[in-house]
C-alpha positions as CSV (number, residue, x, y, z in Angstrom):
1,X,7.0,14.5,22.1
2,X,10.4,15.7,22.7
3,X,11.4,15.8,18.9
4,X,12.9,12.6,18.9
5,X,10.2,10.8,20.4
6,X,6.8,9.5,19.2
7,X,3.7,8.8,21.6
8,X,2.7,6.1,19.4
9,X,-0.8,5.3,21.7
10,X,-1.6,8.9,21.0
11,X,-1.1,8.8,17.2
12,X,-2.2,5.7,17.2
13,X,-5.5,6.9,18.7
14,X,-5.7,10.3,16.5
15,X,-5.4,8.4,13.4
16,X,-8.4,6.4,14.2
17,X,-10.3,9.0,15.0
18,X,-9.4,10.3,12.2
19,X,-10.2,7.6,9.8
20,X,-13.5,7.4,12.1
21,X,-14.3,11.2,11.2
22,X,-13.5,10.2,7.6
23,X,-16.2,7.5,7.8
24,X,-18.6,10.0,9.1
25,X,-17.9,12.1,6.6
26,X,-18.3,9.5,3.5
27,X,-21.5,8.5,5.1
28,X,-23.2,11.9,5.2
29,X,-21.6,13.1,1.9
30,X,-23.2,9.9,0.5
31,X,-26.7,10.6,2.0
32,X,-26.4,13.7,0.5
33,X,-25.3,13.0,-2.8
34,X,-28.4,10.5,-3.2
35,X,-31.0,13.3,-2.3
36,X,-28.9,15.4,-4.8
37,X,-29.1,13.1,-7.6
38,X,-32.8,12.2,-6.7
39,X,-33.3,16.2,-7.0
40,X,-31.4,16.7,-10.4
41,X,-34.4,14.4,-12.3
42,X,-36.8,17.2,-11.5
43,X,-34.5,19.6,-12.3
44,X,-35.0,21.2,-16.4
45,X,-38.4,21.3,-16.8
46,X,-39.6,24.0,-19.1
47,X,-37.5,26.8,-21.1
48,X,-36.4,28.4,-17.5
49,X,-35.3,25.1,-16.6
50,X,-33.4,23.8,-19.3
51,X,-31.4,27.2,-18.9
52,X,-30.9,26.7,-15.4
53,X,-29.5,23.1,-16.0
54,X,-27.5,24.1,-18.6
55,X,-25.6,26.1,-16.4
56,X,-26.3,24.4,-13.0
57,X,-24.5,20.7,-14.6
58,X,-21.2,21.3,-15.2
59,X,-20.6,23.3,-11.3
60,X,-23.0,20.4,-9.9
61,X,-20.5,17.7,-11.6
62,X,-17.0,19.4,-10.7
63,X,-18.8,20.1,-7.0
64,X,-19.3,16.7,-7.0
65,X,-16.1,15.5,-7.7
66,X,-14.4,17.2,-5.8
67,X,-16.0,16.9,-2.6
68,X,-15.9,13.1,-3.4
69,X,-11.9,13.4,-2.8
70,X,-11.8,15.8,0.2
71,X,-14.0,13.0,1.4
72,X,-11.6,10.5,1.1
73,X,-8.7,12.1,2.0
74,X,-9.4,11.6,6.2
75,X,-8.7,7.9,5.1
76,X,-5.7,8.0,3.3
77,X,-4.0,10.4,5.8
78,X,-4.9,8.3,8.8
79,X,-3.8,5.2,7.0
80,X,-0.5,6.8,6.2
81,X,-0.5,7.9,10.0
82,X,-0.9,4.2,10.6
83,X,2.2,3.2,8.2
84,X,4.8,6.0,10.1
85,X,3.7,4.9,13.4
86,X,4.7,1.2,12.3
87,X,7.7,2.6,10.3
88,X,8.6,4.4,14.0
89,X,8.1,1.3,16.2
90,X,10.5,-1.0,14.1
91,X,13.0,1.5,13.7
92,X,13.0,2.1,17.4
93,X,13.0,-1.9,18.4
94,X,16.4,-1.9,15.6
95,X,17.9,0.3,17.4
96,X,17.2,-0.5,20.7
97,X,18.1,-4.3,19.8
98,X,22.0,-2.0,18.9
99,X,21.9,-0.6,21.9
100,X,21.9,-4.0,24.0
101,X,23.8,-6.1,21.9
102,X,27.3,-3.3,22.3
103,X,29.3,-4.7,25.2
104,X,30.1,-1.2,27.4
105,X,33.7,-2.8,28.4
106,X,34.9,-3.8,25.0
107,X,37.4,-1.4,23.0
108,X,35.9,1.2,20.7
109,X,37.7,0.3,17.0
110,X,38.9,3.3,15.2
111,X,37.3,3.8,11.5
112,X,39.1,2.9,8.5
113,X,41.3,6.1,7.4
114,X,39.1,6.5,4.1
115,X,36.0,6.3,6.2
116,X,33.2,9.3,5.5
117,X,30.4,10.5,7.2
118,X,28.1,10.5,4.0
């Protein structure tokens, strides 16, 4: 990239991987959280236990939650990845589309007096 440039096969392919890794990650997270919920019915059991839980729940549920949306969030940022790469490709074809239809030869027209560069 020179700045003004995108290598949009590279992004392209690093936002797939990315959403791939995402996957991965939603997969194992999920496998996890299963065994973790399995675990939890065992959990409680006697006066130690019920102390335990009553301390243990409330980090276990806020853990929970927000590992769920770090989970997600390879997703959404490859899919916005996807969206500025197509945002990039159809400004590009505009403007190259400017470039060919301006005849070299013809006479640049001066702007309008009140003209601004807003």
């Amino acid at each position: 990239m020179d700045g003004v440039s995108m290598e949009t096969d590279g992004t392209t392919g690093a936002m797939d991987l990315m959403d791939e890794a995402g996957r991965m990650l939603n997969t194992g997270w999920g496998e996890v959280s299963e065994r973790l919920t399995m675990m939890a019915g065992r959990l409680g059991q006697g006066e130690l236990g019920a102390a335990y839980l009553e301390r243990y729940q409330p980090a276990a549920t806020e853990t929970t939650a927000a590992v769920e949306a770090h989970c997600r969030q390879p997703g959404r940022l490859a899919a916005v990845g996807h969206q500025c790469v197509d945002l990039y490709r159809t400004a590009d074809q505009r403007i190259a589309g400017t470039f060919t239809s301006v005849d070299p030869a013809a006479p640049t027209a001066a702007p309008p007096a009140d003209a601004t560069l807003a």
